[in-house]
N, C-alpha and C positions, 0 to 999 in steps of 0.2 A: 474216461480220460478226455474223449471229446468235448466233456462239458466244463470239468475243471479245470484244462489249459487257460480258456481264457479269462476266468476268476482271475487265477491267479495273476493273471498280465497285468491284469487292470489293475489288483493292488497293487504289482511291482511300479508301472506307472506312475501311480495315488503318489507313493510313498517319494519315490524320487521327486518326483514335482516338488511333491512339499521340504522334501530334503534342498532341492535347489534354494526353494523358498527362503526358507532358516537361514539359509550361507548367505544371500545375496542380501538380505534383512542386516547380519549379524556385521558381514564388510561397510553396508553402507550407514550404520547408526552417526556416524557422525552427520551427514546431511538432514537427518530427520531431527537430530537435535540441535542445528544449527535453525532449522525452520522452526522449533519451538523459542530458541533466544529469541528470532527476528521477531515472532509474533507475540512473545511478550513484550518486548520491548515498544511494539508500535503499541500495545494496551495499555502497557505502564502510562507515556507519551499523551493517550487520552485522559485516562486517569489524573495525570499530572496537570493537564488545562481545567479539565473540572474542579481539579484541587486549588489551583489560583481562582478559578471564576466565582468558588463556592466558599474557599477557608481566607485565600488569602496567602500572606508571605507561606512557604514552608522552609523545612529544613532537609540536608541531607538525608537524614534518617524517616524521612516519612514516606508512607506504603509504595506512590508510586515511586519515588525513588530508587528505591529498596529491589524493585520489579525491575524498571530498567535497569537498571546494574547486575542483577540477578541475570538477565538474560544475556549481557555481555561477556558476564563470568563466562556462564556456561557453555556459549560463544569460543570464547578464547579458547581455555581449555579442550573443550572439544578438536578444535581446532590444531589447537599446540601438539596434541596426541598423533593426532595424524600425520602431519608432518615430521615429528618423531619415528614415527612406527614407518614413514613412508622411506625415511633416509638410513636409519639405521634396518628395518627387518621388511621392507616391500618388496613386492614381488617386481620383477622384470617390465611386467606390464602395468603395475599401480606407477613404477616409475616414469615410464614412459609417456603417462596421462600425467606428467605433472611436472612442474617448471621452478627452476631454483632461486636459490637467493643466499647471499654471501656464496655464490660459488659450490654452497655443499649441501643445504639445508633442499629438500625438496617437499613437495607438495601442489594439490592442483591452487588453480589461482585463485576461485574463491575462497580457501582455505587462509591464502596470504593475505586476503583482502578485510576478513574478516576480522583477524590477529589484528590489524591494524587498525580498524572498526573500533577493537573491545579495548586496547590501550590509550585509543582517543577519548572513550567515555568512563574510562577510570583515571585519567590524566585531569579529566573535566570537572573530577569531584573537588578535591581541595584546591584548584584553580577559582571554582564557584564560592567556594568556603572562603578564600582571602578577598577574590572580587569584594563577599560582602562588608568584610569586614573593615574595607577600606575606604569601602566608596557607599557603604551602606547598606539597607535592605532596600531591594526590589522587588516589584512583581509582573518587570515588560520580559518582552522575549528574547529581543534584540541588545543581545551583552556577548563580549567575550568567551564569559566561559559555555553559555547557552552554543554559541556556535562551534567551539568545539564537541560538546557533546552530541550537536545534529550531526557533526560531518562524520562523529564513530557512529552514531545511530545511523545514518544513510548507507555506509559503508559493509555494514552487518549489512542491513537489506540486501545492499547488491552481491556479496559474499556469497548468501543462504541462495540468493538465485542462482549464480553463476557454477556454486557447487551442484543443485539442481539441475540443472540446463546441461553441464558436460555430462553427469551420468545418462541423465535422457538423452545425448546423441552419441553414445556411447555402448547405448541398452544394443543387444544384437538381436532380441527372439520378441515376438508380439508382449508377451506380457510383462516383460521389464520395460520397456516401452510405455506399458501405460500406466503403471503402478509409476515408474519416475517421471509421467507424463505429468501424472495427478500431483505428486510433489513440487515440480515446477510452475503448477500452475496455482498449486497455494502460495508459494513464496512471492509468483507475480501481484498475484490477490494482497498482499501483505503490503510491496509495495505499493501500487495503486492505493492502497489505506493510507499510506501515509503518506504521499504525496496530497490524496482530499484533506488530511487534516493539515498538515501545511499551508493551504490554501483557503483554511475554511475562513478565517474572518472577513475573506474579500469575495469569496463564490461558495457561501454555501446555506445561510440564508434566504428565505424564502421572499424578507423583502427584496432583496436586490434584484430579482429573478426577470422585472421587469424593463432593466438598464440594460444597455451594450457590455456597459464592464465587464457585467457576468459572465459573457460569452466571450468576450477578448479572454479573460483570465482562463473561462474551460478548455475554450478552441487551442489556447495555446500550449495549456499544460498538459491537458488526460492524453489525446488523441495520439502521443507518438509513443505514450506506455501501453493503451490497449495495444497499439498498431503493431509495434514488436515484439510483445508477446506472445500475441496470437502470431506473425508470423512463425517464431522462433519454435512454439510447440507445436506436439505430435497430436494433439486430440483433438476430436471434433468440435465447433462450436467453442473454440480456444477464450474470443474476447467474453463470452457471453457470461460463459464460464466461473471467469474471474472476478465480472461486472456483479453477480450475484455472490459472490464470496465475499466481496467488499461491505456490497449489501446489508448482509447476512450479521458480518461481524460489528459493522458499525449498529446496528436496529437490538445487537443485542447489549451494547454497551450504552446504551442511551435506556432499557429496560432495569439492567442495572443496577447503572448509577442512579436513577430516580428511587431504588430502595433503601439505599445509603442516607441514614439522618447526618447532620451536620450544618454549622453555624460557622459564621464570618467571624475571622479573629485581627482584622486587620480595618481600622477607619479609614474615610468614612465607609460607612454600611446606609444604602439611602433603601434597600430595597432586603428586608432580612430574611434570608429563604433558610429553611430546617431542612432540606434535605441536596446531596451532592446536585449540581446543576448539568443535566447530561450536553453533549456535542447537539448540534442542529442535526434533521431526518438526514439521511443520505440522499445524494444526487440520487436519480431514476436513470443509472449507467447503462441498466441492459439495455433501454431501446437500441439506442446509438451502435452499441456491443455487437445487438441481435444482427443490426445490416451490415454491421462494418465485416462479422465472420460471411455476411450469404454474398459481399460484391468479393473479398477477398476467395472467396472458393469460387468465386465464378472469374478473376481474376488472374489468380496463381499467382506467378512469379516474372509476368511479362506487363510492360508499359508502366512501371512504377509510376513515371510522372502523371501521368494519366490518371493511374490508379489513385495516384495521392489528393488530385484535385476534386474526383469522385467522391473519396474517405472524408474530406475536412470539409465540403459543402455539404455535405449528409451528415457530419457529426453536427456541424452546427444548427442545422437545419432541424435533426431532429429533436437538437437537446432546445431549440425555440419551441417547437411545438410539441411540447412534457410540461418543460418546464413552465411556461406565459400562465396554463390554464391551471397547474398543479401548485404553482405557487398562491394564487387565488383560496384555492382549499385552505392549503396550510397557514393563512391567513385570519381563515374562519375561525368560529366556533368550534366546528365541527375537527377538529387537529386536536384542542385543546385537551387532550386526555393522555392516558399513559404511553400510548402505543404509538402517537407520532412526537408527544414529549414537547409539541408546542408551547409556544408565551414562558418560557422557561428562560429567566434575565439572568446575568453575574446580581451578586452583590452590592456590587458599585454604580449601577442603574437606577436613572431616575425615569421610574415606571411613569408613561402618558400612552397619549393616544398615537404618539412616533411608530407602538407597536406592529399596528396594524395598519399602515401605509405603506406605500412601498419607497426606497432610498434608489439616488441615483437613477431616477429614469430618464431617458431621453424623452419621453412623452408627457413634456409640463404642460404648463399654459400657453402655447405658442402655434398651436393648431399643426398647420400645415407644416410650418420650419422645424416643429420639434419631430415629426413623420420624417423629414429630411433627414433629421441629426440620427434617429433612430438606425434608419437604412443606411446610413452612411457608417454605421459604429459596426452593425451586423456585417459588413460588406468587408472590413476590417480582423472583425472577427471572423469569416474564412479565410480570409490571407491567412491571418497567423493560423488558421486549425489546418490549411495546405501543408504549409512549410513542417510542421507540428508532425505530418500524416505521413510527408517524405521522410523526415529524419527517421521516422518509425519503422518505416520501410526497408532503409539502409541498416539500420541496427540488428532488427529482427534477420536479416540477411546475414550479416554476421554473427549472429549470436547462433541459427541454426548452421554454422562452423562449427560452434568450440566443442572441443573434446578435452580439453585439460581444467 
């Protein structure tokens, strides 16, 4: 008896555990499928620039298309359930975690945020469909109906985060804690994607890499999405995290799409590529990522200002010295193969030696004055990665609040 008593504990244990498992799995599916919308969606989005840079015009009905919308659906609906299930058959405490609208209807807030997400990017479609028909076919980005369909595409991001985020501060025992740690910190991951491809025709680029712009653009925009993420979550090594998640997903979509055959169906065609034309490598986010988690834990949650001014002179600082010498490589020869997906043009390029120079440096023919303009652009670009590092500060502060 003495030896079988604690057998049996241990299964009775096993089993519960994994019993908990099941139930808190089975409550939370709609988050996990809200972070499968987001991240098709920001795939579709890649998909869809490849598909301009490589086909040309498309249509509603073509693949990416088809994916973003697909993930909105599923988006919504997911979402709709919940809010259903939360108002008419929720428990006491799902209601509690979650905030109304029209006075009756309840649910947490990314749920609301999301709903409204997926009706902006199905509102988007036959808005785009009459745009063409009116005003013609295009292939820029900046049009009406384009902008409404980023603002439901943004808007799913922040949803799938924010339904993430309230379960993780909401989790009560260690290991819901880090199981919705890890879900939070893919949906951060998700955004961070798609805020670099938003950006990429201006910072991402290997020529540009030797100009100030680069870094006004990075310093201003990455540093207050790492910064409040990683505040906001529970795991170790929060920004680093995500910096390699971005990574990860961008390096395999650029692998890809290089297996994708395909031909230009839209003049002119100066440059005829046969197969999809993938994104540029991914920024080299972890540096920055790896110090911005080792001053933040040696920081906490005291001298923000302080801390902010630390975060945006070391993000810019480090993303200078990665990027100056790494873009050089990816310049080379030595890129030009599958893995880093180099000298890879649109269609509409007229192939020269522009390739392989670098755009927009401060460091022309001007010797000493163009040293001036340089350090004067970099100098700029820590202001803005400062202010960038506080707001990140103040948000991530808030967001490890939310419980609904």
């Amino acid at each position: 008896m003495a030896v079988s008593v604690p057998a049996v504990s241990r299964t009775s244990g096993t089993a519960t555990s994994e019993s908990d498992f099941s139930r808190a799995v089975a409550t939370e599916w709609p988050i996990y499928a809200v972070l499968i919308a987001a991240t098709s969606i920001v795939i579709g989005l890649i998909w869809d620039i490849s598909w301009h840079r490589t086909i040309g015009r498309d249509t509603f009905w073509s693949p990416p298309h088809l994916l973003e919308q697909g993930g909105a659906i599923i988006s919504g609906l997911s979402c709709g359930y919940l809010a259903l299930k939360t108002t008419f058959a929720g428990t006491a405490s799902e209601r509690a975690n979650s905030v109304r609208f029209w006075r009756f209807f309840q649910a947490p807030v990314g749920a609301w945020v999301c709903i409204w997400g997926t009706l902006m990017m199905i509102i988007s479609a036959p808005f785009d469909e009459w745009w063409h028909r009116a005003y013609g076919l295009d292939v820029t980005i900046i049009s009406a109906p384009h902008m409404v369909l980023a603002s439901g595409m943004v808007a799913i991001q922040l949803g799938a985060m924010l339904m993430a985020l309230g379960a993780q501060n909401r989790a009560r025992n260690e290991s819901d804690r880090k199981r919705l740690g890890i879900v939070f910190s893919l949906s951060a991951s998700v955004i961070v994607l798609m805020v670099c491809v938003i950006i990429m025709e201006d910072a991402a680029y290997a020529n540009e890499m030797r100009g100030s712009q680069f870094y006004k653009i990075t310093g201003m925009v990455i540093p207050v999405f790492l910064i409040a993420f990683a505040r906001a979550s529970r795991l170790s090594w929060p920004a680093t995290r995500i910096a390699v998640v971005y990574m990860l997903v961008l390096m395999i979509s650029i692998w890809v799409l290089q297996l994708v055959p395909a031909t230009p169906k839209l003049a002119p065609i100066y440059n005829p590529v046969t197969r999809m034309v993938p994104p540029p490598f991914p920024l080299l986010l972890f540096a920055p990522a790896l110090l911005i988690d080792i001053i933040m834990k040696r920081f906490g949650d005291k001298r923000d200002w302080t801390l902010s001014v630390i975060l945006g002179t070391v993000f810019v600082g480090t993303m200078v010295s990665v990027h100056w010498y790494w873009a050089k490589f990816l310049l080379s020869p030595n890129a030009r193969n599958f893995f880093f997906g180099a000298d890879l043009w649109d269609y509409t390029r007229r192939l020269g030696p522009w390739r392989y120079e670098f755009w927009n440096s401060d460091l022309g023919p001007g010797g000493q004055r163009s040293l001036v303009a340089l350090a004067i652009g970099l100098a700029i670009a820590v202001a803005y990665a400062i202010v960038s590092a506080r707001l990140g500060l103040a948000w991530g502060k808030g967001m490890s609040r939310i419980k609904r």
